[in-house]
Every structure is written in structure tokens, then in C-alpha cells.
N, C-alpha and C positions, 0 to 999 in steps of 0.2 A: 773641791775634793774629788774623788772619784768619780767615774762616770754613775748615772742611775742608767737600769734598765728599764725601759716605757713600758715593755711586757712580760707578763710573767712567764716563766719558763714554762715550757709545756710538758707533764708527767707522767706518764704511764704508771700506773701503778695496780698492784695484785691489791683487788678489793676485800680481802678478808682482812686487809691491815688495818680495820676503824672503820670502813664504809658499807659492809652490811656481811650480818648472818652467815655467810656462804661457804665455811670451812665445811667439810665432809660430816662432820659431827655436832652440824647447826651454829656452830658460837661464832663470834668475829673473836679477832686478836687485835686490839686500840694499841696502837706503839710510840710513844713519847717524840722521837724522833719524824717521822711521817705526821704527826697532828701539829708541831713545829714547823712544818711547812708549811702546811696549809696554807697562811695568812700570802704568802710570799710566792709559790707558784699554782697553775693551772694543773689541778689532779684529772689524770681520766683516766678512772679504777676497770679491771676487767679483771674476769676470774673466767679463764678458758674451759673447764670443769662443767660449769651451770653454762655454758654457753653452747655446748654440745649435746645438750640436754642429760646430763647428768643432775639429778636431785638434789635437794637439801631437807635432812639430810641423808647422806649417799654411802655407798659401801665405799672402803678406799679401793683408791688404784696405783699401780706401780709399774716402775720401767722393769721390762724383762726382757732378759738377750734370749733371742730364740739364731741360734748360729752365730751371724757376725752382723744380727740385726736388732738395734735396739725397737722393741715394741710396745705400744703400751694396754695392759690389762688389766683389769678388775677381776680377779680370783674370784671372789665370793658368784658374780654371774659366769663367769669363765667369757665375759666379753673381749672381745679383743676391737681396743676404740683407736686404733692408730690414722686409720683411713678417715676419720671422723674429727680427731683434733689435726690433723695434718691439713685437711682442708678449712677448719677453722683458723688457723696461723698465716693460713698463705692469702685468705679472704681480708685478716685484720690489717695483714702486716701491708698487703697493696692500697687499703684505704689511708695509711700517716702516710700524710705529707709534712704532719709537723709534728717532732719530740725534741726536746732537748735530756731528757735522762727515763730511765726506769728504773725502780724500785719494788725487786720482787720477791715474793714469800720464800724463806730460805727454804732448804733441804727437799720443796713440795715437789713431785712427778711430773709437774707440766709446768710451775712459773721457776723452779731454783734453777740458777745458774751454778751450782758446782755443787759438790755434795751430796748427791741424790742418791738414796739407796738402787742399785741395781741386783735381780733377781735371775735364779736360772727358771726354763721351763717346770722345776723339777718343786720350786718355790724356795730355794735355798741363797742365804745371801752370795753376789759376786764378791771377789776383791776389789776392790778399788771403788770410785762412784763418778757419775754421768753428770751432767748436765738436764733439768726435765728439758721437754719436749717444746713448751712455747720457752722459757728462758732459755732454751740452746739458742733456736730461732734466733732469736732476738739479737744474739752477743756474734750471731753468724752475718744476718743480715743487716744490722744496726752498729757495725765494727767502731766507730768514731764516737757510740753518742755513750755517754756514759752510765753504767750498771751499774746495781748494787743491790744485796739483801738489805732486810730490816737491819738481821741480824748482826751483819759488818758495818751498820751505820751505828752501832752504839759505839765505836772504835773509833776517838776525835781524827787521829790520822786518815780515816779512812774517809770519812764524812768530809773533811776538810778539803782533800782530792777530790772528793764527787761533785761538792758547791764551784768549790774555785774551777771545776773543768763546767760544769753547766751551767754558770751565771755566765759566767766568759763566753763560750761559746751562742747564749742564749742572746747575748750584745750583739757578737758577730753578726748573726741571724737574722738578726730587725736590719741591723748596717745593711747587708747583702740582700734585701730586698730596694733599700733605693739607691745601691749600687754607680755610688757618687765617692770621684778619685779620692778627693780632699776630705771626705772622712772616713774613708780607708787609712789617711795620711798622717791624721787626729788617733783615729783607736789603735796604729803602730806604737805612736808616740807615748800615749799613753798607760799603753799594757808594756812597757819595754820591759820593765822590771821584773811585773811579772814571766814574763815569758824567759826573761834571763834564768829566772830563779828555775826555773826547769830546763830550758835545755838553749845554752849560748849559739849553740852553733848551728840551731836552728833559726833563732834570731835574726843571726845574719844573714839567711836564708830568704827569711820574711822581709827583713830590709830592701836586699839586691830586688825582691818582688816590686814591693812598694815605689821605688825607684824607678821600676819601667823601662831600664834603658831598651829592651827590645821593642819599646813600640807596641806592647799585643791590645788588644783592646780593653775597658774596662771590666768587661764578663769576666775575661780568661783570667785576668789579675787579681778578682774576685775567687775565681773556683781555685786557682793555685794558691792563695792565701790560705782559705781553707782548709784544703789540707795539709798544707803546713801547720796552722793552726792546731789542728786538731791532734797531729804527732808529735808537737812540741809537748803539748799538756800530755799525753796518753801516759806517762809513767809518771809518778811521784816527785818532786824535787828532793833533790840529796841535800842533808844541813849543810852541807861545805857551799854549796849555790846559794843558801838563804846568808849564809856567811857574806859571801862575794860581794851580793848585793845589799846587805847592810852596810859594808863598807864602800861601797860608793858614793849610797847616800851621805855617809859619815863626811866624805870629801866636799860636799854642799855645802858643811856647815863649819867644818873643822877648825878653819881662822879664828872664828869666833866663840870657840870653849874656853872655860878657862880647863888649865891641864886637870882637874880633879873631875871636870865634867867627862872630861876627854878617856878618864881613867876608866871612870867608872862605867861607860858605854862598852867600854872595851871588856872589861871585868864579866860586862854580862853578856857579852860574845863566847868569853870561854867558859861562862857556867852553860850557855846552849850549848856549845863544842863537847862538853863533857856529858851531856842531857841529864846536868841537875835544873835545870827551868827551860818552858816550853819558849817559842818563836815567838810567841806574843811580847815578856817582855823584855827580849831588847828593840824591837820592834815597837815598842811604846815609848820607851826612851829616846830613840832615833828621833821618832813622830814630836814628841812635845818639842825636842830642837829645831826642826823643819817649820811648825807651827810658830814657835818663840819669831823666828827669824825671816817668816813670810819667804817661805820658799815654793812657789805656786809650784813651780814645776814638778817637784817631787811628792807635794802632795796631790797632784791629779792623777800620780802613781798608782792604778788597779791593785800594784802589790800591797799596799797599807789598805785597804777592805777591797778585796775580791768578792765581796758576795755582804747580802745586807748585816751589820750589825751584830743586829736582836737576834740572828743563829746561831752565833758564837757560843758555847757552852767549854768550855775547860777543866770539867771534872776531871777526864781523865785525860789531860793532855799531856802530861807528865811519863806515861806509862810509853817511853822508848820512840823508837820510829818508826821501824820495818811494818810495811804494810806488805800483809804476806796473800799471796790467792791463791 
């Protein structure tokens, strides 16, 4: 079946999510989602706040435009801590050598990445909203590895992009450290699917790499995969792509349906086309045919489990597509 990955992913995560006390007003916030991980990647919880010697618990603080400059202050001390978290981000962010994703506190002054209330001097709300100040960081200097709030992870669409880009990428990762051609040649082979299902004509991009006809050496074929890699996954796949590639697979097995099997696979292409049923099941009906008929190859396809299993949740997988930021 699919590849395993040997290591777990490595996480960065805003420690008020389940891993201790240290929101402004003493409490953690436990979230269903992040304790779901747990078992499967390597968490390492930081909370920028308590790290710059800010208490628990603490007055809040907020982004405030002072001109054309976002700052950040604690009103109740009239502190102004920007010099103070700015060298704490640039300390943390030169010690990773290894992440594969973040997960951080929505809407919060220093770990939200979008949403953030913005203030004037004057203490009146701005229009519109910032980025805080370590999750800017982060989505600035960390552009490939993939983000997310708590919050956007209770949204399957949303979660499902963040697994399938950081398990995959988390593979790459261990690969590219024993930076051996022939299973550079292996993990092509076997993510094709996936990687179709997002973006074809990057594919072929990563192929002509794999390929080597210029000769470069193993490194550079390694670092130009990479970011390929990493652009292929960066947007969402469109359902007409999961389309594409279920009917591929359909071609593996097709001789051998009788026409009602045949129908009915199809059937439940257009109830996904139409988003009355999620990707999962024609995606399971493809897969039991693949399995019926011992079809190795497609089933070592990363596209039928990108990521372990047991994280699979489908509450709301029903509720549309558009993943919106």
C-alpha cells in the first residue's frame, strides 16, 4: 500500500492549545483536532508571550499601527514590547532546522496568521486585520511549510490540505536527507497521483527533474524536486483533478467490471461532481476494485492514504469545497 513515514512530522505549535495554562487569562484551550495529532506527529509547543517575559496571567496586548508601522503594545502598561518579541522570533526562527507544519492560535497578537485585530494609537479599532507578529514571521520566513489555526482545522477541506501537504512533504524530508537517485525515482512513482490530483503540469515538471537528462548532480536534483514539490501542493486540488485521476485509475481495472460495476463507479463521480458525497466515496469504490484485482501499482498510490488512516474524520466533509484564507 502506501508509503509509511519512519518519522514523525515535526510541529510547531502555540502551546495554549492543550499543552499548558499560558493564555493571558491563565486557562489552556484543549482542541480535538491538535490532541488528534498528538499520537502521529512530533509537537514543539511555544507561546512567544511567556517567552518574552510576559506573565501568567498577563494584561492583553495588541497590534497597533502607529503610522505605516505595525507595533506591538499592552495598553493597560502602555508597554510597547515590539523590540522584545522581534528579537525573540528572529532567535527562534534561526534555531529550526526542522518543521514540517505550524498550528497556531487563531485571531491571537503574536501566533494568528490572519485575522488579528489591528488598533490606532488612539485605541480604536482599524479596518481590516494583520497577521500577529510571530504567525506573520512564520508564513514570511517558513513560505513552503505549511500553516494553519486551530480554528481552520475544524474545516475537513482545510485539515485535509494541511495533512496531505505535511505528511508528504514530511516523506520528502527523511528521502532528502539520504539523498539516493533511485528513491527519488520510487517516491515520483509513487506520489504521481497525488501530485496530479493538484497540479498536472507540475508533474511533468518533477518528471523531466527525475529524469536528469542534464546530467546535474544528485543534490541539485534533490533541491529542484523540492521546490517543485512544495508548489505543486501549495494550493488545494480542484474536484475536476480528483475527477481526472479517478478515472485513470478506473482504466486499471475497467476490462474487468461487469457494466453495473462500471455504472455505478461512475454514478458516484457525478454525485462528487455535483458535491452531493465527499471524495472519500468514490475513492473507496475505485480502491475495493484495485484491491479485488491486485493492482499493486495503484495501490502504492500516496493518492488513496496521504497521510495515516486513523485522522480521517468526515463530519463535515460534505459542507462544499472552497477553502477560503
Amino acid at each position: 500500500m502506501s508509503e509509511v513515514v519512519s518519522e514523525k512530522p515535526v510541529v510547531y505549535v502555540s502551546k495554549c492549545l492543550g499543552f499548558d495554562a499560558c493564555r493571558y487569562n491563565g486557562i489552556t484551550l484543549p482542541n480535538a483536532k491538535v490532541d488528534m495529532l498528538k499520537e502521529f506527529v512530533e509537537f514543539r509547543p511555544v507561546c512567544p508571550e511567556v517567552e518574552i517575559g510576559l506573565g501568567v496571567p498577563r494584561q492583553p496586548i495588541r497590534l497597533v499601527l502607529v503610522g505605516d508601522e505595525k507595533r506591538l503594545h499592552q495598553p493597560a502598561s502602555q508597554r510597547d514590547l515590539t523590540a522584545e518579541m522581534t528579537s525573540y522570533i528572529n532567535n527562534l526562527c534561526a534555531g529550526i532546522d526542522i518543521v514540517d507544519g505550524f498550528i497556531l492560535k487563531d485571531r491571537s497578537p503574536s501566533c494568528g496568521i490572519k485575522d488579528v485585530k489591528l488598533y490606532t494609537e488612539a485605541g480604536m479599532p482599524c479596518s481590516g486585520s494583520e497577521s500577529g507578529f510571530f504567525g506573520g514571521a512564520i508564513l514570511e520566513r517558513f513560505p513552503d511549510v505549511p500553516a494553519e489555526t486551530e480554528g481552520r482545522l475544524s474545516n475537513f477541506k482545510v485539515r485535509e490540505h494541511f495533512l496531505i501537504r505535511m505528511f508528504t512533504q514530511t516523506r520528502f524530508r527523511i528521502l532528502k536527507k539520504r539523498c539516493v537517485m533511485s528513491e527519488l525515482v520510487d517516491f515520483h512513482a509513487k506520489n504521481k497521483f497525488l501530485i496530479q490530483s493538484y497540479n498536472e503540469s507540475m508533474l511533468r515538471k518533477m518528471g523531466r527533474v527525475v529524469a536528469n537528462h542534464d546530467k546535474k548532480s544528485v543534490a541539485d536534483v534533490f533541491d529542484v524536486y523540492n521546490r517543485l514539490l512544495c508548489s505543486a501542493l501549495s494550493k488545494a486540488p480542484r474536484y475536476t483533478s480528483n475527477i481526472n485521476v479517478l478515472m485513470h485509475a478506473l482504466g486499471f481495472v475497467s476490462k474487468n467490471l461487469l457494466p453495473r460495476e462500471k455504472a455505478y463507479f461512475l454514478d458516484s463521480l457525478e454525485r462528487y461532481r455535483a458535491g452531493r458525497i465527499p471524495l472519500s466515496v468514490p475513492v473507496g469504490v475505485i480502491k475495493a476494485h484495485l484491491v479485488r484485482y491486485e493492482v499493486t501499482y495503484m495501490l502504492d498510490q500516496t493518492f488513496f492514504e496521504p497521510y495515516p488512516e486513523a485522522l480521517v474524520e468526515i463530519t463535515d466533509s460534505g459542507k462544499g469545497r472552497a477553502i477560503r484564507r
